[in-house]
C-alpha positions in Angstrom: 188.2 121.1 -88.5 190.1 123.6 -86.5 187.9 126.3 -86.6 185.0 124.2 -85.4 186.1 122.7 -81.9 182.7 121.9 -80.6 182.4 119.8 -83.5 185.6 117.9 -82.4 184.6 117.5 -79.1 181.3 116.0 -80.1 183.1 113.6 -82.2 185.5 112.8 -79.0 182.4 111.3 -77.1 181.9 108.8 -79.6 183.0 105.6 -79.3 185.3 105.0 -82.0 186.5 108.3 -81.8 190.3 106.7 -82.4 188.5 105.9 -86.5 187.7 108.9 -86.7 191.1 110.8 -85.9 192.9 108.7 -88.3 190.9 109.9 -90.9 191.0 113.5 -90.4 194.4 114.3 -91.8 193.4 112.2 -94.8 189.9 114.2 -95.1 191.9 117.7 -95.3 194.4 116.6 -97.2 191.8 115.7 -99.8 189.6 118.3 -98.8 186.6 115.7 -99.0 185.7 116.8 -95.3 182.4 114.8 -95.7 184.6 111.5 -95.1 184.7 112.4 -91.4 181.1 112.7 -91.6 180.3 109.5 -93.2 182.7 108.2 -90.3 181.3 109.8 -87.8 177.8 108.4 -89.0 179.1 104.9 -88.9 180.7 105.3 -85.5 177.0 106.8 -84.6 175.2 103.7 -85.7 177.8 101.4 -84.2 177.5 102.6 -80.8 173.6 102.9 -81.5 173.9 99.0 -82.4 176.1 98.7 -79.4 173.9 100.4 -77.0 170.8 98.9 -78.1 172.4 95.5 -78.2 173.6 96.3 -74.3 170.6 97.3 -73.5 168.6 94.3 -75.0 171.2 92.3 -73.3 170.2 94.0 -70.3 166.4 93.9 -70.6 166.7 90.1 -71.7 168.7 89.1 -68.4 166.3 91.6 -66.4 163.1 89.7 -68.6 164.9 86.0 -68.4 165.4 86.8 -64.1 161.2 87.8 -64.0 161.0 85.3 -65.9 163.0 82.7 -63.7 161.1 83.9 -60.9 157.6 83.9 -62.3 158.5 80.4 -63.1 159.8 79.6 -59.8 156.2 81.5 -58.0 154.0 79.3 -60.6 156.1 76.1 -59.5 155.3 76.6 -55.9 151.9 77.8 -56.5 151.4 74.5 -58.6 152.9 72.4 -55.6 150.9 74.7 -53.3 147.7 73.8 -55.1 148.5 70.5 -55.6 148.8 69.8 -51.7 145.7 71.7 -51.3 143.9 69.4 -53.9 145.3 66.6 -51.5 144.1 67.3 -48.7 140.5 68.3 -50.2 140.4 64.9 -51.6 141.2 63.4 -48.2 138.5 65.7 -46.8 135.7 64.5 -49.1 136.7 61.0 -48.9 136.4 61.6 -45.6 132.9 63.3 -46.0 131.9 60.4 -48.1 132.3 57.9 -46.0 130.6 60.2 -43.0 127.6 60.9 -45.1 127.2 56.7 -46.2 127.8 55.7 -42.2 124.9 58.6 -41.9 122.8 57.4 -44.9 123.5 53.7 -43.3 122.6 54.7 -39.9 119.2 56.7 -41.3 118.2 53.8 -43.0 118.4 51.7 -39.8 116.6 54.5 -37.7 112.7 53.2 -38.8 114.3 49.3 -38.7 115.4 50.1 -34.7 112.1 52.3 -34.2 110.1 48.8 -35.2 112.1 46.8 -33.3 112.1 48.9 -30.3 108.3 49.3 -30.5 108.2 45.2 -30.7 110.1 44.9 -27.4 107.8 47.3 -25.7 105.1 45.4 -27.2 106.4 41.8 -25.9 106.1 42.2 -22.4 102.3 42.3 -22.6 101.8 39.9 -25.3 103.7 38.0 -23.6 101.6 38.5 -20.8 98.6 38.1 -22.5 99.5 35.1 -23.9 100.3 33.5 -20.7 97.2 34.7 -19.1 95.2 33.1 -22.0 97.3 29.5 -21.7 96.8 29.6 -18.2 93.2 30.9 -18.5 92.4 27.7 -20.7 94.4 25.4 -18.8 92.5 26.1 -15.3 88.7 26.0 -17.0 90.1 23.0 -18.7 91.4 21.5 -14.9 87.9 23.1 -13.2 85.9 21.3 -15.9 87.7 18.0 -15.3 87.1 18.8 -11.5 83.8 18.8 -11.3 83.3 16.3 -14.0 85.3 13.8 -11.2 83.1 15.5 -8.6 79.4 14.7 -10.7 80.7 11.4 -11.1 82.1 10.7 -8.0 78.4 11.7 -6.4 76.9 9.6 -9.0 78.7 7.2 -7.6 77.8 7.7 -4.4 74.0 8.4 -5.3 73.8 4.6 -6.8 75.7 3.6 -4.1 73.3 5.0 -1.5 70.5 4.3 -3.8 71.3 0.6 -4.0 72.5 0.4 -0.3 69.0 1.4 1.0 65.9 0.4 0.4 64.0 3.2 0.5 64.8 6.0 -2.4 64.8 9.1 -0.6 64.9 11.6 -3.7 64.7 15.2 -2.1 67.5 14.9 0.3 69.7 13.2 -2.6 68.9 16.0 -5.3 69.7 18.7 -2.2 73.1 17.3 -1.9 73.6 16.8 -5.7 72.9 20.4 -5.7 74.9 21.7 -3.1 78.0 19.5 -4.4 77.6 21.1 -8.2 76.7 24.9 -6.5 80.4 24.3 -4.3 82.4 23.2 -7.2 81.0 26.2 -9.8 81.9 28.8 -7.1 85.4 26.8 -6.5 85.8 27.5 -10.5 84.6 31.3 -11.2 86.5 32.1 -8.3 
């Protein structure tokens, strides 16, 4: 083992490079140098077995920290979204009852449109109405007028008639005339 140093040195780096001294004097005693080897191999795969452990170590902290705060970004995504979703609900609640106050006031649009064109209306029906009551009421009152009148210059015609002896007719139906004729224009006046 002397005469190769490099050798030596390589097996220094290793690990359990403290195994593999103690079995050096042992090796070259025996001359089976190939003892070192297969202890050299085993310190190899050790520190292999090591290293890779350590570094799975490593990448399953560094994976299980992503993973921490993937978890963590989802969480306050999910809270993130679910407030979102909250306040969208609110919003087309409130939409909802919006568009039924606006399908409720469309729906009384024509019912206000009628009514409003029956108050315009009313006036003059109203109107028209009381002209026609009142209309009927004064021919009724002329008719009754000159009813009274005819018969009051009936009365007076007998009267006159029986009072004097002596009919006379053309003065009387002048007067009967003039009476009626007074009363008429009173009435279509």
């Amino acid at each position: 083992m002397q005469n190769h140093p490099e050798i030596i040195e390589e097996l220094k780096s290793l690990y359990n490079w403290d195994e593999i001294k103690s079995i050096i004097p042992e090796a070259e005693n025996l001359g089976a140098y190939h003892l070192i080897s297969l202890q050299a191999i085993a310190a190899v795969v050790r520190e292999l077995k090591i290293h890779r452990g350590g570094q799975l170590g490593e990448r399953i902290e560094i994976l299980t920290s992503k993973l921490d705060d993937l978890s963590t970004a989802q969480r306050d995504q999910y809270t993130s979204l679910e407030k979102r979703l909250k306040e969208l609900e609110g919003k087309i609640s409130t939409l909802e009852q919006r568009t039924l106050f606006m399908d409720s006031i469309e729906a009384m649009i024509p019912r206000m449109n009628e009514l409003e064109e029956k108050l315009e209306r009313l006036p003059a029906e109203l109107y028209k109405r009381l002209e026609e009551a009142y209309s009927q009421k004064l021919d009724e009152d002329m008719r009754k007028i000159v009813a009274e009148k005819v018969d009051e210059l009936k009365r007076e015609l007998e009267q006159e008639t029986l009072s004097v002896g002596g009919l006379n007719l053309p003065r009387l139906s002048r007067r009967f005339r003039s009476t009626t004729n007074g009363s008429c224009r009173k009435t279509s006046g």
